[in-house]
Residue frames as a rotation matrix with the C-alpha (Angstrom) as fourth column:
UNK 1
-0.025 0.972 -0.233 -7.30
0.806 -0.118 -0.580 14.22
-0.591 -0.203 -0.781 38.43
UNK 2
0.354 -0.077 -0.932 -6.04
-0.278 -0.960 -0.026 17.25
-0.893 0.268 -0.361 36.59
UNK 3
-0.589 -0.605 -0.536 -5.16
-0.629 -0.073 0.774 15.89
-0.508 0.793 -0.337 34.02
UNK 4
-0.523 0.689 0.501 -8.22
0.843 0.505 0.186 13.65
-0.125 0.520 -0.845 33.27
UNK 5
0.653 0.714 -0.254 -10.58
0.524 -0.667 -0.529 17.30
-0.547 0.213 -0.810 33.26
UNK 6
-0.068 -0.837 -0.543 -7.94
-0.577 -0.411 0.706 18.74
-0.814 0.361 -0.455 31.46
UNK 7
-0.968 -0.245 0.053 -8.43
-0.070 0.464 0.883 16.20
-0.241 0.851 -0.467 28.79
UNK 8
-0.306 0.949 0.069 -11.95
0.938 0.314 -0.151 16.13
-0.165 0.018 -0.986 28.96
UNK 9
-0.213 0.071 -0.974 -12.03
0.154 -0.982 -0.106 19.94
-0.965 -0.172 0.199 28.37
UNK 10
-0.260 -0.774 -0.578 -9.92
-0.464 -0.425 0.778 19.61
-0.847 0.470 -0.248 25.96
UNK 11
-0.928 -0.097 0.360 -11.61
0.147 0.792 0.592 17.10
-0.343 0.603 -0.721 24.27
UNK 12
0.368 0.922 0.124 -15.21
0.873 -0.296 -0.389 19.00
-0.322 0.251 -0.913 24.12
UNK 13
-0.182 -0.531 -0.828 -13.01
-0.351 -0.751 0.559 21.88
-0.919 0.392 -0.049 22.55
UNK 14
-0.885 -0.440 0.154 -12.13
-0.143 0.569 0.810 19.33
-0.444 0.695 -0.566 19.57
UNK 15
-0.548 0.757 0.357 -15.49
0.837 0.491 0.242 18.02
0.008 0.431 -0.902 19.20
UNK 16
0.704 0.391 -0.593 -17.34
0.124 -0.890 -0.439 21.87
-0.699 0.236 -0.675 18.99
UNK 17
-0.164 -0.271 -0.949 -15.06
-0.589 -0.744 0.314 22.53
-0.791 0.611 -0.037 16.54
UNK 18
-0.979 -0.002 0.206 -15.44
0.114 0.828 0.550 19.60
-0.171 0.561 -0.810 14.67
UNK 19
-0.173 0.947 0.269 -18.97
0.931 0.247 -0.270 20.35
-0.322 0.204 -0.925 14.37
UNK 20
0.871 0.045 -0.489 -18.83
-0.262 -0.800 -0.540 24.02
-0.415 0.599 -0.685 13.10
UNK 21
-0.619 -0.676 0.400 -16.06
-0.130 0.590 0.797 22.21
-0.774 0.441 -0.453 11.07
UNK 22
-0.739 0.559 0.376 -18.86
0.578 0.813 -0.073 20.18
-0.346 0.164 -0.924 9.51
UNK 23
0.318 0.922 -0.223 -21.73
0.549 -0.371 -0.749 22.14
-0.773 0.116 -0.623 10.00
UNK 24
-0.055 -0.477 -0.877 -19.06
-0.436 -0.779 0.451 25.18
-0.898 0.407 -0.166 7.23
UNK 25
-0.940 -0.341 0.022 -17.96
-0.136 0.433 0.891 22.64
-0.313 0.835 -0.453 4.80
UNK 26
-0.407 0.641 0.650 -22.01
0.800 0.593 -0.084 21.57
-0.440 0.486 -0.755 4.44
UNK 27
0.597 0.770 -0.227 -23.04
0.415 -0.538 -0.734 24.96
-0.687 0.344 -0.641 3.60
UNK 28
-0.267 -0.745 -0.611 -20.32
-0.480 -0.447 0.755 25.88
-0.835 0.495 -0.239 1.78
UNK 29
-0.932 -0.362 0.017 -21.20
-0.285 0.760 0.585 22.62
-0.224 0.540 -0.811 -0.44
UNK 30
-0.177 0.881 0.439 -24.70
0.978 0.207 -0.021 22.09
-0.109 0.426 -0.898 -0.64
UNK 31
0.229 0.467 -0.854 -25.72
0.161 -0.883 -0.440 25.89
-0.960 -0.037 -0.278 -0.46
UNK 32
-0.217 -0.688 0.692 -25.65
0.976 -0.164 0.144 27.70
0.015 0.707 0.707 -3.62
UNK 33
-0.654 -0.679 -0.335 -24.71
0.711 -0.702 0.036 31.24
-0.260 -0.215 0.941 -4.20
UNK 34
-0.150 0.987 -0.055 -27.32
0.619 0.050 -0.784 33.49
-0.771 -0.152 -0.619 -4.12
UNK 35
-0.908 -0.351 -0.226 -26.03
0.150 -0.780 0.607 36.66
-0.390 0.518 0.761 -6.52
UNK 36
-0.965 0.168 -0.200 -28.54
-0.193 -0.975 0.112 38.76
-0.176 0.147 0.973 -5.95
UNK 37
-0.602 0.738 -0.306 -32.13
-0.204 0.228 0.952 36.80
0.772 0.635 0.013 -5.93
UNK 38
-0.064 0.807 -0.587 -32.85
0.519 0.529 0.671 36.07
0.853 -0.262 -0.452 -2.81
UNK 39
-0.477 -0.193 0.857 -33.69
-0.456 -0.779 -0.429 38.44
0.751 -0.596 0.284 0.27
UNK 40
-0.684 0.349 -0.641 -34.32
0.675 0.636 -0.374 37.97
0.277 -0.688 -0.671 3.76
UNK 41
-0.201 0.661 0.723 -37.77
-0.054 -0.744 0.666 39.86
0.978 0.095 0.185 4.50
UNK 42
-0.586 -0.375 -0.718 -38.25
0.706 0.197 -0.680 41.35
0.397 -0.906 0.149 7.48
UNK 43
0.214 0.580 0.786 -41.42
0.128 -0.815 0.566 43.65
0.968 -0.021 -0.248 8.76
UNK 44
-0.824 -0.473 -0.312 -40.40
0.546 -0.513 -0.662 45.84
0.153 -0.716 0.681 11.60
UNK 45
-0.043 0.840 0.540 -43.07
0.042 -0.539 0.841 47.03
0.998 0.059 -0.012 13.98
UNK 46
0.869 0.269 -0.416 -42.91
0.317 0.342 0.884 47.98
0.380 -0.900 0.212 17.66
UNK 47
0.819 -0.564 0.100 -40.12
-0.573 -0.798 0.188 48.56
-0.027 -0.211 -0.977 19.87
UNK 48
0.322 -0.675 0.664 -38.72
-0.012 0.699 0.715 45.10
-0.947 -0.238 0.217 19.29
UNK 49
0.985 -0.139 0.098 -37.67
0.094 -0.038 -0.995 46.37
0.142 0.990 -0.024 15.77
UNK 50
0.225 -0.970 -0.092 -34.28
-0.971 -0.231 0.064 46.74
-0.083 0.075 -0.994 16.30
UNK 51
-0.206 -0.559 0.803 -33.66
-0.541 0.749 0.382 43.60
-0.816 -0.355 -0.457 17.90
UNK 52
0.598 0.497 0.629 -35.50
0.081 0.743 -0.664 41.84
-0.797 0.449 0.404 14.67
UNK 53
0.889 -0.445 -0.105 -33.27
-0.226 -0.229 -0.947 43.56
0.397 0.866 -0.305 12.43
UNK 54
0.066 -0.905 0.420 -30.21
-0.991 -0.009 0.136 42.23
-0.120 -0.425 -0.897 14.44
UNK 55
0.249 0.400 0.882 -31.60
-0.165 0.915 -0.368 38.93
-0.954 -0.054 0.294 14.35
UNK 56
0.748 0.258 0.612 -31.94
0.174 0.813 -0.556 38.93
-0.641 0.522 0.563 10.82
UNK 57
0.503 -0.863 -0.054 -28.52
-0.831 -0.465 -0.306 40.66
0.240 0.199 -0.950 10.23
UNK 58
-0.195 -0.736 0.648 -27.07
-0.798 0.503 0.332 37.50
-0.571 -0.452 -0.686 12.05
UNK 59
0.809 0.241 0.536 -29.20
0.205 0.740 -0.641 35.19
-0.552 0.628 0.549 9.78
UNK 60
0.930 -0.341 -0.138 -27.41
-0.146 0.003 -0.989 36.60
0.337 0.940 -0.047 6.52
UNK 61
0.104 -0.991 -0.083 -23.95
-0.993 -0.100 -0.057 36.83
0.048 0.088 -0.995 8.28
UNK 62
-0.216 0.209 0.954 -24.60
-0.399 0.873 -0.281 32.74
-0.891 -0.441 -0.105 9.17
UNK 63
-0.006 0.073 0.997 -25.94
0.768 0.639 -0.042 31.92
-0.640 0.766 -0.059 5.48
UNK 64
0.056 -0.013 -0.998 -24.64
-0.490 -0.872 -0.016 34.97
-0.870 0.490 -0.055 3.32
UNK 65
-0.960 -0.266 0.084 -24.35
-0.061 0.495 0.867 32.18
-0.272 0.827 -0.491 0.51
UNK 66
-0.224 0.942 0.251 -28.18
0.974 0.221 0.042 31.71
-0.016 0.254 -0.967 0.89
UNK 67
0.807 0.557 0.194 -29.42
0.564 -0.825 0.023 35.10
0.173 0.091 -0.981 1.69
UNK 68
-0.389 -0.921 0.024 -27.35
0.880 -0.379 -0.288 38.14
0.274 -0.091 0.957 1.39
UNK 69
-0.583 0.365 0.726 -29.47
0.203 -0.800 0.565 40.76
0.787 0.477 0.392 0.91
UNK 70
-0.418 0.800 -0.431 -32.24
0.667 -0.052 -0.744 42.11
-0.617 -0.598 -0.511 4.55
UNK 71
-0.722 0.429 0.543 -34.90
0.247 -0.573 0.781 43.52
0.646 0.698 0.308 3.01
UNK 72
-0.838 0.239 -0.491 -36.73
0.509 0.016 -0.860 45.46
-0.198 -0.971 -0.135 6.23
UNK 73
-0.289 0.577 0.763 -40.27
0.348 -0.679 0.646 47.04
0.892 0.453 -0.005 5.92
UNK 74
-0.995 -0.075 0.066 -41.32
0.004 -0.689 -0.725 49.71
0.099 -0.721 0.686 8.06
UNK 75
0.097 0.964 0.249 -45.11
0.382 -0.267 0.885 49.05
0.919 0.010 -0.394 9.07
UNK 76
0.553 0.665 0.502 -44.86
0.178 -0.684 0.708 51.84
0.814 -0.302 -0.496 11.75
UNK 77
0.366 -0.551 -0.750 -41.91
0.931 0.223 0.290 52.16
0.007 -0.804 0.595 13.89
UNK 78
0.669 0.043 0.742 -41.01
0.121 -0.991 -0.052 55.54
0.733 0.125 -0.668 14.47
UNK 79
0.950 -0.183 0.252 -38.45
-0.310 -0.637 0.706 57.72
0.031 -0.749 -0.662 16.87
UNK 80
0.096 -0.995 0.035 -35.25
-0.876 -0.067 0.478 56.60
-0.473 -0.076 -0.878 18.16
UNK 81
-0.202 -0.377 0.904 -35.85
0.181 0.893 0.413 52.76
-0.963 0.246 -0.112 16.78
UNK 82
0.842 0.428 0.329 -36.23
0.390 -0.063 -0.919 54.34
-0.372 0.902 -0.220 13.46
UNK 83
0.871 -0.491 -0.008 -33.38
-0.482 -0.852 -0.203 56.24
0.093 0.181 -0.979 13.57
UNK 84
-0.053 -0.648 0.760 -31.32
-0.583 0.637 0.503 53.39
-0.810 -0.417 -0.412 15.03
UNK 85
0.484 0.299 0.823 -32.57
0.433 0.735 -0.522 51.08
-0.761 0.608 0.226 11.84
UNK 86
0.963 -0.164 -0.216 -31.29
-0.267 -0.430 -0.863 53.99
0.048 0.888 -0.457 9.43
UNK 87
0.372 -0.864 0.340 -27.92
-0.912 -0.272 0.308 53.85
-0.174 -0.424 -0.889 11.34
UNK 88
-0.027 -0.284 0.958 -27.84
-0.167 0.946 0.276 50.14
-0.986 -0.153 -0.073 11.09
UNK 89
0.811 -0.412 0.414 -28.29
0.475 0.051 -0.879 50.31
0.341 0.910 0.238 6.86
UNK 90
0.919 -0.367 0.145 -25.90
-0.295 -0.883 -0.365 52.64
0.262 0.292 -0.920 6.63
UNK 91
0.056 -0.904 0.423 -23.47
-0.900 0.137 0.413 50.80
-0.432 -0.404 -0.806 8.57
UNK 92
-0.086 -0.285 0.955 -23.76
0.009 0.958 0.287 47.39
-0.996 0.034 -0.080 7.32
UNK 93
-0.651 -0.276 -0.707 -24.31
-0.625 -0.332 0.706 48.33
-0.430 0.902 0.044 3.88
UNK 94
-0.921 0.251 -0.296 -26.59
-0.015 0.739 0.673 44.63
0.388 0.625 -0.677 3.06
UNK 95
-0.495 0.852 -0.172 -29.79
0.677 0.253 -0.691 45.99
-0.545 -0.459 -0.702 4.66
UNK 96
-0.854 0.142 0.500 -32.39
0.104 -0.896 0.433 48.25
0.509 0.422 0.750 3.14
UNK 97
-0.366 0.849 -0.382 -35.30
0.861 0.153 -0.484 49.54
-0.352 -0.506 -0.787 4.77
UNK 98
-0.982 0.065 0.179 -38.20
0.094 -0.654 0.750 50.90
0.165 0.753 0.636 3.23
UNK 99
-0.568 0.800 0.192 -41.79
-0.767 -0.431 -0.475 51.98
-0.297 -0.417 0.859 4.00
UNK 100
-0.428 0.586 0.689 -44.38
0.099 0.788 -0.608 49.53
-0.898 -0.192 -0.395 4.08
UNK 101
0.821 0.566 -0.075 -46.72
0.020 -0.159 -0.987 51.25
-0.571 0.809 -0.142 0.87
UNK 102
0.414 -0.358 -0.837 -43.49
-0.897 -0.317 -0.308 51.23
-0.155 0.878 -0.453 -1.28
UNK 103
-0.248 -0.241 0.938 -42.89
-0.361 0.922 0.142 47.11
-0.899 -0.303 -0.315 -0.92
UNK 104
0.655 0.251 0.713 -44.94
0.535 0.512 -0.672 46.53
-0.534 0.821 0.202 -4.33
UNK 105
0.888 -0.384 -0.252 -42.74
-0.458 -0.776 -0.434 49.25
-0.029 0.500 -0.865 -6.23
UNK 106
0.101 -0.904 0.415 -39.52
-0.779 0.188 0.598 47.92
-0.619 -0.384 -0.685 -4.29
UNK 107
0.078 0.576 0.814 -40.62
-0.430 0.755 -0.494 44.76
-0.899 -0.312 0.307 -5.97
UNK 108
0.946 0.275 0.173 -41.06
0.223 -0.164 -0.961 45.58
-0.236 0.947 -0.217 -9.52
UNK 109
0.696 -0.697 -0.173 -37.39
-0.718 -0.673 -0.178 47.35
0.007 0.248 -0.969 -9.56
UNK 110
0.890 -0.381 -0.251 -35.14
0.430 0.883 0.187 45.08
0.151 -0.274 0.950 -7.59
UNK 111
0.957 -0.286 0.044 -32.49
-0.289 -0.955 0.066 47.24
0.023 -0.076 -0.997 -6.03
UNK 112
-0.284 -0.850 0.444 -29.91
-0.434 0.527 0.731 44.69
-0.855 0.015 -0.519 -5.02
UNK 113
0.530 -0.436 0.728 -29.52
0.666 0.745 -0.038 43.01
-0.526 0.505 0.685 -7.77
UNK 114
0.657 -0.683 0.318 -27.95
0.014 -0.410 -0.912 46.32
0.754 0.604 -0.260 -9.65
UNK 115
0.333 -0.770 0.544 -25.38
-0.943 -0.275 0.188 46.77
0.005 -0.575 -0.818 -6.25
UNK 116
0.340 -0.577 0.743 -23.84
0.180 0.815 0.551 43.00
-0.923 -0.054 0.381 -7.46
UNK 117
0.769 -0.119 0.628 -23.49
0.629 0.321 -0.709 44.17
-0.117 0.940 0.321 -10.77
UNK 118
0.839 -0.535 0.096 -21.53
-0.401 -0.728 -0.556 47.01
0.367 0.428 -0.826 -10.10
């Protein structure tokens, strides 16, 4: 009896990995590399900004081939979940966040694409 759940564990072990097996190799292979064109947008409003910017931090770490880059706008979040958002560029280095009225500017420049060139 221990040894049949014991294989049966052991055997839904095998088969999850086999599928994030699978699921790597297809994005590795069909995805292509973004360098520096595409961004994940993200407007941040409320107190459930953080959690959206975690959210879409986990997107890029999941498809950093497709999207590297969070681009967060601020349309009004203010106090400690502002401060927490600065803390969270700053640490992860692939997020920027930037006021809502400077989005068309942001636009025109394109910041990430010079931080791949260097």
């Amino acid at each position: 009896m221990f040894e049949t759940i014991l294989s049966v564990v052991c055997l839904l072990l095998a088969l999850t990995g086999l599928a994030w097996l699978i699921r790597w190799a297809a994005m590795r292979l069909m995805v292509p590399q973004a360098r520096g064109r595409r961004v994940l947008l993200v407007f941040l409003d409320g107190d459930d900004a953080e959690m959206d910017l975690r959210a879409a931090l986990e997107c890029t770490r999941w498809a950093e081939r497709c999207c590297p880059m969070v681009l967060a706008v601020d349309c009004g979040i203010g106090g400690r979940t502002l401060q927490v958002c600065h803390k969270m560029c700053t640490e992860y280095g692939n997020i920027l966040l930037v006021p809502a009225d400077r989005l068309s500017d942001l636009a025109a420049h394109t910041p990430w694409r010079h931080r791949e060139e260097e």
